[in-house]
VMD Tcl script that builds the backbone (N, CA, C; Angstrom):
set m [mol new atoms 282]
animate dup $m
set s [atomselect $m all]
$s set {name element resname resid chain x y z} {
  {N N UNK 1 A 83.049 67.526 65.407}
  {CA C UNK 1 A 84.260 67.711 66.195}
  {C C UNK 1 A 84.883 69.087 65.906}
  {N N UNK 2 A 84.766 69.393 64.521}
  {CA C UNK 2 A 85.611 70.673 64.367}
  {C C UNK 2 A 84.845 71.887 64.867}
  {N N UNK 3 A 83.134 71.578 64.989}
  {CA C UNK 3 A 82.841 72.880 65.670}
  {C C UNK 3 A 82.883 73.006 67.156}
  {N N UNK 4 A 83.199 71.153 67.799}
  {CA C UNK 4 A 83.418 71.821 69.479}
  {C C UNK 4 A 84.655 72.365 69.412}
  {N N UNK 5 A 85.527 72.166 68.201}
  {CA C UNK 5 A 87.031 72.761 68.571}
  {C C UNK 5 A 86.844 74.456 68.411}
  {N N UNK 6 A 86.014 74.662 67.603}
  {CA C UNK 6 A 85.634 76.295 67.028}
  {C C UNK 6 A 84.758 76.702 68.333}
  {N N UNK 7 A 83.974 76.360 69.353}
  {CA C UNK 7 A 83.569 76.605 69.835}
  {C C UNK 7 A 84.066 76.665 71.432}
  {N N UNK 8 A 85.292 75.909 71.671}
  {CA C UNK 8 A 85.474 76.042 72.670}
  {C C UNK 8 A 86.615 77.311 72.410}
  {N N UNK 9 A 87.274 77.121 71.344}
  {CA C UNK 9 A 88.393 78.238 70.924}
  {C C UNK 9 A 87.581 79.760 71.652}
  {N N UNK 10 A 86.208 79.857 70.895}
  {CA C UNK 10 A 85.920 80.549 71.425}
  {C C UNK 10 A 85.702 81.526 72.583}
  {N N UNK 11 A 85.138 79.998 74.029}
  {CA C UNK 11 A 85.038 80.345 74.876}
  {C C UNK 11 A 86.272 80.892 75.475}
  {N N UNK 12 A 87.603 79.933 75.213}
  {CA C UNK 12 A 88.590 80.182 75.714}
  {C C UNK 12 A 89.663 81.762 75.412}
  {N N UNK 13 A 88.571 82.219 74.271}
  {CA C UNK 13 A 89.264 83.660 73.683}
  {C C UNK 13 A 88.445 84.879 74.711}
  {N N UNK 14 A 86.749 84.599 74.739}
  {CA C UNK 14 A 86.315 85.142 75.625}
  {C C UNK 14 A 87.141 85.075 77.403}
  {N N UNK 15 A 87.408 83.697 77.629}
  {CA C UNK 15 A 87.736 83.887 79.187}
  {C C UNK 15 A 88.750 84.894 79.342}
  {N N UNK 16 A 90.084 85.055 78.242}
  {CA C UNK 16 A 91.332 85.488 78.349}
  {C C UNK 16 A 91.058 87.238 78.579}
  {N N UNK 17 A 90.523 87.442 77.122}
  {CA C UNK 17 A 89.994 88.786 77.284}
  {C C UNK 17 A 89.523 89.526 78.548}
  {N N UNK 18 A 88.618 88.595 78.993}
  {CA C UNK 18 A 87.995 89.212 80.408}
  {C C UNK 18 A 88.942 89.518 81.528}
  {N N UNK 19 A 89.311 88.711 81.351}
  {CA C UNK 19 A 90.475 88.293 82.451}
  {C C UNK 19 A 91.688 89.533 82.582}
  {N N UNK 20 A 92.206 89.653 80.862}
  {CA C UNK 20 A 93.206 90.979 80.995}
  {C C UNK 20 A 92.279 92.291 80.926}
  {N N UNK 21 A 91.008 92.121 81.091}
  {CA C UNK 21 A 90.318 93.281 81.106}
  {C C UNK 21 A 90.134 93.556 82.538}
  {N N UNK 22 A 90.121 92.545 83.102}
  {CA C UNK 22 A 89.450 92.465 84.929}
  {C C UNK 22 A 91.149 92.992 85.168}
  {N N UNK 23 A 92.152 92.259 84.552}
  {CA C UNK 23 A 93.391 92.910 85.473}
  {C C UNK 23 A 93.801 94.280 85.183}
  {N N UNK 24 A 93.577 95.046 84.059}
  {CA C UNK 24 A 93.526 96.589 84.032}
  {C C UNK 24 A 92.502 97.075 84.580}
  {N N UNK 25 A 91.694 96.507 84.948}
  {CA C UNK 25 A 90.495 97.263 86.045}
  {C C UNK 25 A 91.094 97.231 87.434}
  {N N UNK 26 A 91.644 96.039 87.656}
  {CA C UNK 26 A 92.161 95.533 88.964}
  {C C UNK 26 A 93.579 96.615 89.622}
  {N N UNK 27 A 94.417 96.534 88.042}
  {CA C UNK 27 A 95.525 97.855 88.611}
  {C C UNK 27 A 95.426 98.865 88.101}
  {N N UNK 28 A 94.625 99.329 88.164}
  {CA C UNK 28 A 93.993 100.979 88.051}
  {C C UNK 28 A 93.521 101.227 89.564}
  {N N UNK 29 A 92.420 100.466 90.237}
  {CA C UNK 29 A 92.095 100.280 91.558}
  {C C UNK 29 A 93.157 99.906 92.576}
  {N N UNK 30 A 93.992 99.209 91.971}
  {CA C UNK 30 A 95.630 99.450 93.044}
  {C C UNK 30 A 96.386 100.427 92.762}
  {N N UNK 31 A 96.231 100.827 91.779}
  {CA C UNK 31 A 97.764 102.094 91.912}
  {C C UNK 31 A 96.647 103.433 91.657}
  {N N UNK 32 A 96.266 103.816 91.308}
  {CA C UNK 32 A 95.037 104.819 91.910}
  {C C UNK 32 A 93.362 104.560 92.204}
  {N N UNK 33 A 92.766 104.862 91.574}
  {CA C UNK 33 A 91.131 104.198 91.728}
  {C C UNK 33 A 90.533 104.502 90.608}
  {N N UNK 34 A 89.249 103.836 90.684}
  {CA C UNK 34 A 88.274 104.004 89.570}
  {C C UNK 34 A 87.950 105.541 89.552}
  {N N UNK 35 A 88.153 106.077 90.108}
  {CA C UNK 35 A 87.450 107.747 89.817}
  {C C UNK 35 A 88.623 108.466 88.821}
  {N N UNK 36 A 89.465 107.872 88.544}
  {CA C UNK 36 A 90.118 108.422 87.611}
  {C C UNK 36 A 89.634 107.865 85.899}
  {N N UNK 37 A 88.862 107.249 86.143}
  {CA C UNK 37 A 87.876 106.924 84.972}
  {C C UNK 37 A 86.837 107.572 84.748}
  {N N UNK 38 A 86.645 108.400 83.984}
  {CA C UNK 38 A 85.158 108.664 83.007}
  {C C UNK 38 A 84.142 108.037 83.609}
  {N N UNK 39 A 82.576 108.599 83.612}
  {CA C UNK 39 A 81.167 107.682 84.377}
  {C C UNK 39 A 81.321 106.486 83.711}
  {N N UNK 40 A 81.244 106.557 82.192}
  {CA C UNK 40 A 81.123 105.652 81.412}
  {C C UNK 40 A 82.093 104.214 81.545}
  {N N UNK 41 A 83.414 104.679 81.650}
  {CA C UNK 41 A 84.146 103.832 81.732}
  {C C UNK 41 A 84.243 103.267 83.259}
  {N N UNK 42 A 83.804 103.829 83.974}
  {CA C UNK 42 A 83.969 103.500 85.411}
  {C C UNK 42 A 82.717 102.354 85.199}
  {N N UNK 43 A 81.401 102.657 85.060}
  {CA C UNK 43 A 80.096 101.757 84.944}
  {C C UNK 43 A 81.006 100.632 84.250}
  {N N UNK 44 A 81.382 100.876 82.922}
  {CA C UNK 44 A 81.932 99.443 82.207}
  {C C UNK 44 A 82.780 98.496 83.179}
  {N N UNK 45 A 83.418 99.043 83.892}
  {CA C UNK 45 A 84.740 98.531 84.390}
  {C C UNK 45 A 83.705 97.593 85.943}
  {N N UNK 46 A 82.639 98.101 86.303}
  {CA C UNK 46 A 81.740 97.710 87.448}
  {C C UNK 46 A 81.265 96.636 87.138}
  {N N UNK 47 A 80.558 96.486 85.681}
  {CA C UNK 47 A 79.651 95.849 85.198}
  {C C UNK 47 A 80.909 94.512 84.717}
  {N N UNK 48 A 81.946 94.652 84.275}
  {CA C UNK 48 A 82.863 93.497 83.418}
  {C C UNK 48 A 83.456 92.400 85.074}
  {N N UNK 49 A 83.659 93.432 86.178}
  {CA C UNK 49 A 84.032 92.971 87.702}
  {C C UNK 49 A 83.086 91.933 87.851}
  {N N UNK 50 A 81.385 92.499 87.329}
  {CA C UNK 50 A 80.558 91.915 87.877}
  {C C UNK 50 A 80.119 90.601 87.211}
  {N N UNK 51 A 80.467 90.842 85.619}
  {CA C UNK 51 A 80.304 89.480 85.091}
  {C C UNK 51 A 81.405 89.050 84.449}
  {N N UNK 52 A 82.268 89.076 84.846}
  {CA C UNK 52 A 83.914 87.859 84.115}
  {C C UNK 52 A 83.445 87.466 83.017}
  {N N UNK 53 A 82.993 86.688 83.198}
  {CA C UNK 53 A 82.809 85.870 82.095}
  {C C UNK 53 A 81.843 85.598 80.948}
  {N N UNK 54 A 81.212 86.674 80.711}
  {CA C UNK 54 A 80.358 87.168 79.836}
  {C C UNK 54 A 81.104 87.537 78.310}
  {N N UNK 55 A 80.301 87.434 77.248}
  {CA C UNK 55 A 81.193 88.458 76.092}
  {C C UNK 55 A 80.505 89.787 75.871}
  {N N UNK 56 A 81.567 89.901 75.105}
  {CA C UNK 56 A 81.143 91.589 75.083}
  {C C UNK 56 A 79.865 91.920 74.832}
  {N N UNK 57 A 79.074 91.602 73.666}
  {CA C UNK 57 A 77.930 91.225 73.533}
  {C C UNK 57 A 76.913 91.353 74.604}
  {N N UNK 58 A 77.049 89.889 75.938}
  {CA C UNK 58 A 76.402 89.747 76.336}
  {C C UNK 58 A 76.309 90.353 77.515}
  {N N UNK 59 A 77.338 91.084 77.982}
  {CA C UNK 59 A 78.031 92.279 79.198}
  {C C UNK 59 A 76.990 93.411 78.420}
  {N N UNK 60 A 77.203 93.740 76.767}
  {CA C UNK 60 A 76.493 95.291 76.662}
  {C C UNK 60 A 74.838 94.745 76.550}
  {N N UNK 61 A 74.198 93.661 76.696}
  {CA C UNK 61 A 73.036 93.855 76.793}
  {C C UNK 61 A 72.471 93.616 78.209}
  {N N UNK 62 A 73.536 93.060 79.214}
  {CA C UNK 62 A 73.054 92.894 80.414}
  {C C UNK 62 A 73.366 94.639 80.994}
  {N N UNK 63 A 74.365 94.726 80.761}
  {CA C UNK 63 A 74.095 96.603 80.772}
  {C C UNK 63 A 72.793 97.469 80.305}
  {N N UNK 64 A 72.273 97.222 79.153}
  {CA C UNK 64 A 71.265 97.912 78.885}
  {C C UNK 64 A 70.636 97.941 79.486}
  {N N UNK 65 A 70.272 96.497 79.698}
  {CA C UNK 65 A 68.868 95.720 80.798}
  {C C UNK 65 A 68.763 96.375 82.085}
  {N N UNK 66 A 70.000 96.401 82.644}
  {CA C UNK 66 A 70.419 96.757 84.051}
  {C C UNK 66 A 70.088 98.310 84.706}
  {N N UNK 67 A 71.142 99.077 83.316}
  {CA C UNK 67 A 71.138 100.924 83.485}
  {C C UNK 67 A 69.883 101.497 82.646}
  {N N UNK 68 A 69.026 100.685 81.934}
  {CA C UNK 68 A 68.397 101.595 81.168}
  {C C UNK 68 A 68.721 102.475 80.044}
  {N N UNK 69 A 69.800 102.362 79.790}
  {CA C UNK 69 A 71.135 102.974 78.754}
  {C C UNK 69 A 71.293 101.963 77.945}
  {N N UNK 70 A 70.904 101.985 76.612}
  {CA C UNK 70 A 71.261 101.639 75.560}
  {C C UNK 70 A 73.014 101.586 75.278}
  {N N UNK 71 A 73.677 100.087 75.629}
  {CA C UNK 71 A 75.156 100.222 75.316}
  {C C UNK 71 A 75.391 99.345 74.492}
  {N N UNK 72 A 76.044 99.587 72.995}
  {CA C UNK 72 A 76.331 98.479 72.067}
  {C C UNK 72 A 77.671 97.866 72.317}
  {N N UNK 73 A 77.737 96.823 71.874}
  {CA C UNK 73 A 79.056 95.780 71.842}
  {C C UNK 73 A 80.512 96.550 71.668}
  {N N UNK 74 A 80.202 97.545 70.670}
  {CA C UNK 74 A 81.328 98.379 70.028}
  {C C UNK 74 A 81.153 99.451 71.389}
  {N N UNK 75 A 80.349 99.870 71.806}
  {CA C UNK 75 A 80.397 100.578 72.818}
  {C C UNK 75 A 81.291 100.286 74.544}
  {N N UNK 76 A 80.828 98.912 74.476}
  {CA C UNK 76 A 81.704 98.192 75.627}
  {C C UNK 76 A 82.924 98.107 75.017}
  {N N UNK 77 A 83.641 97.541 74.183}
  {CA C UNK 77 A 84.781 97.391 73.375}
  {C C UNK 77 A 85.552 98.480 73.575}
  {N N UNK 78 A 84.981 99.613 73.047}
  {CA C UNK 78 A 86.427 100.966 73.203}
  {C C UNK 78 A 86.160 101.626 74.684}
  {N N UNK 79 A 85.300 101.581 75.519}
  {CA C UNK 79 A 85.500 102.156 76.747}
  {C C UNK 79 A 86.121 100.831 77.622}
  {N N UNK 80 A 86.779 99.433 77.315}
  {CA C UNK 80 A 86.956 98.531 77.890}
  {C C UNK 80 A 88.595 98.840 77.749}
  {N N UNK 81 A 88.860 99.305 76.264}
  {CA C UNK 81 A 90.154 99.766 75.557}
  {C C UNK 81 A 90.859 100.772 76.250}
  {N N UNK 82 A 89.687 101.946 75.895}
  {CA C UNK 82 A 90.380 103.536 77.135}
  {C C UNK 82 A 90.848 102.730 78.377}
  {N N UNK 83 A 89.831 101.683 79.046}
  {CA C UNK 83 A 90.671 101.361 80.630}
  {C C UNK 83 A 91.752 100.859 80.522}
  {N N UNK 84 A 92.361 99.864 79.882}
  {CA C UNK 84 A 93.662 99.295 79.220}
  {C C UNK 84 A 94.430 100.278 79.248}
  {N N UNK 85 A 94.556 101.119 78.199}
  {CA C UNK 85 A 95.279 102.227 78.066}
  {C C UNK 85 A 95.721 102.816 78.976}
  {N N UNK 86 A 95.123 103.239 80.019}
  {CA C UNK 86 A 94.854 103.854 80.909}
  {C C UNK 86 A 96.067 102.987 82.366}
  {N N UNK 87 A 95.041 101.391 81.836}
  {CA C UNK 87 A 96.311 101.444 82.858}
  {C C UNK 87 A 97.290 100.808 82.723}
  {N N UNK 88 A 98.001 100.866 81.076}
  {CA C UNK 88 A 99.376 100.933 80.663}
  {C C UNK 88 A 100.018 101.912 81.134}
  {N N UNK 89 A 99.492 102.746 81.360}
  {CA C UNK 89 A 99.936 104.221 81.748}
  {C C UNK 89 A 100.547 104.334 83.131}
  {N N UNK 90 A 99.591 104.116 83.791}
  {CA C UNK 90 A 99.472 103.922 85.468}
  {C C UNK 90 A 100.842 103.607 86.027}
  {N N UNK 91 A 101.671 102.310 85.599}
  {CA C UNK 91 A 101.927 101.576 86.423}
  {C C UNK 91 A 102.905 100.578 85.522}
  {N N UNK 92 A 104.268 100.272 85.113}
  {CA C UNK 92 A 104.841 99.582 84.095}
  {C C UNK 92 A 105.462 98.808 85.499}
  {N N UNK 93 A 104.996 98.033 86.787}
  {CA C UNK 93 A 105.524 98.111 87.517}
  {C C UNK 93 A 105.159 95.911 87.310}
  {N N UNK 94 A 103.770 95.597 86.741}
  {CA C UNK 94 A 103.216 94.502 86.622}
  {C C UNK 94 A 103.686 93.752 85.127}
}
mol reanalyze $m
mol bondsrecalc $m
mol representation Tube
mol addrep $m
């Protein structure tokens, strides 16, 4: 019992994340666009749209698979961060 509780904790930490990650992707693309992102961070921000609900983990190896580009976990993580940032910046309007 205590590991479906550890395990769903989990999932439910993954869904959240994605989710405020999809909505700084989401108002960056409403209050200006993705081209104000870096290649890198723009691809991340394509690829996280494209799988919600993935973890980071499993977003940077379906990336690898996908671009041919070697992207680690820590790699998705801080270009997922810059977009956040980014669109704290944007927009104190949400």
């Amino acid at each position: 019992n205590r590991l479906n509780n550890c395990e769903q904790a989990n999932v439910d930490k993954i869904i959240n994340t994605a989710y405020e990650q999809i909505y700084a992707i989401e108002k960056i693309e409403k209050y200006a666009s993705l081209d104000i992102l870096s290649d890198k961070e723009k691809e991340v921000a394509i690829y996280r749209k494209k799988y919600p609900d993935v973890s980071l983990g499993e977003l940077s190896e379906i990336m690898s698979v996908e671009t041919n580009k070697k992207i680690t976990k820590s790699g998705v993580y801080h270009r997922l961060n810059k977009i956040k940032e980014i669109a704290d910046k944007i927009s104190n309007v949400d």
